[in-house]
N, C-alpha and C positions, 0 to 999 in steps of 0.2 A: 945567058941573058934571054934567051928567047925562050924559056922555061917560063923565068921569072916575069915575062910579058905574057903567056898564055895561060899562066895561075891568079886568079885575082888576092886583094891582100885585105884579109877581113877590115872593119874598124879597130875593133879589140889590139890585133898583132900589129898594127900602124900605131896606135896610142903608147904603147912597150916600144916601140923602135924610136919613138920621139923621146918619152920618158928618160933613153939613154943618152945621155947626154953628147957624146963621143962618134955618136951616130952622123951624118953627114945627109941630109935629103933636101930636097926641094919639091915643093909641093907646087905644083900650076891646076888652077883651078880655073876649067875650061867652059863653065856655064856662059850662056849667052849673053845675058845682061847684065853689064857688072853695076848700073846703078840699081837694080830691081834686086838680082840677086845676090852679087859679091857685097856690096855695100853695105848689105841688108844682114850679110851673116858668111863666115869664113870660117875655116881654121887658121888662128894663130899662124900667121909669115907667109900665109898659101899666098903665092903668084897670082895674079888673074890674066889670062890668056884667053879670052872667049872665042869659043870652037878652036883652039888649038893654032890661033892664025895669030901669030907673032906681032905682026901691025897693029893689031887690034887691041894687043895690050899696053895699060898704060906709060906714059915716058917712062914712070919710074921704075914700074918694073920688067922693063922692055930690055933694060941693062944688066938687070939680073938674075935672067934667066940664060942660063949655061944647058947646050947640048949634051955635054959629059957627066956632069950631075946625076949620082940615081932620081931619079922624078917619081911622084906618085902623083896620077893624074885625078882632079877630083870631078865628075858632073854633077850633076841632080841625083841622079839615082843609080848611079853606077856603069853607065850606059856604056855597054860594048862596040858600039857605032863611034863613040865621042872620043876613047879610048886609041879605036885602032887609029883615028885622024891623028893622032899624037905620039903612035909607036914609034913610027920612023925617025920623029923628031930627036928622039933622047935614044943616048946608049945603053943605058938600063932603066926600065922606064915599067912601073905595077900601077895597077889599076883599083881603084878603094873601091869597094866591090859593096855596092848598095846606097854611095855617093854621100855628097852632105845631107844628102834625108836619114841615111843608118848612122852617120857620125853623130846628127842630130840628138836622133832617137835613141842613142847610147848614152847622152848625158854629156859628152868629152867635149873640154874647152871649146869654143868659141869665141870670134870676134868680130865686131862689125865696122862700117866708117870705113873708105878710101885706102885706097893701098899707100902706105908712106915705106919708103927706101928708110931701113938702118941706118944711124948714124955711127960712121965710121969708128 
C-alpha cells in the first residue's frame, strides 16, 4: 500500500481501471470549491471532499465515502500537497497524477452539476 501511495496513477491507467467493470474504486475529489470547481466539471461518481476534510463534504456524499475503499484522490493538477492531506485517510489510496486538468486534457468522460448519491 505504501508503494501504491508513493507512485502516482497516470490518467490513461485510471480510465482502463474504471473501463473494467469488476474493478471496485472511489474516487474523492479534493478541490476546494465544489461550487466553482466540482460543480463545474468531475469525473463520473468522483466524491467531493474539498481539501480532504470530511465535513466539508456534501451530506450526500459524506455517507459514502468509506476509509477501506481503494481511493483515487483527484485535485486540480495533481498536487502532491493535496494528496498527502488524504493519504492517512484511506487504506489504499493513488494519487491521479496531473489532476482533473490531465483528465481533462485527455479527452475521458466527464461530468458536471451537484454531487447526487445512487439510487439504491
Amino acid at each position: 500500500h505504501a508503494l501504491d501511495a508513493a507512485v502516482g496513477l497516470s490518467p490513461k491507467a485510471f480510465y482502463q481501471t474504471l473501463a473494467r467493470s469488476s474493478v471496485r474504486v472511489q474516487i474523492v475529489d479534493v478541490r476546494r470549491d465544489i461550487a466553482a470547481e466540482y460543480d463545474d466539471v468531475h469525473i463520473p461518481g468522483a466524491l467531493p471532499m474539498p481539501e480532504c476534510d470530511l465535513a466539508r463534504a456534501t451530506e450526500a456524499a459524506r455517507s459514502r465515502i468509506f476509509p477501506s475503499v481503494p481511493t483515487v484522490v483527484v485535485s486540480e493538477k495533481g498536487d502532491r500537497e493535496a494528496f498527502l492531506r488524504c493519504a492517512t485517510a484511506f487504506t489504499t489510496v493513488r494519487n491521479l497524477e496531473g489532476g482533473m486538468v490531465a483528465w481533462s486534457d485527455a479527452g475521458y468522460p466527464e461530468d458536471s452539476g451537484e454531487y447526487v448519491a445512487p439510487k439504491p
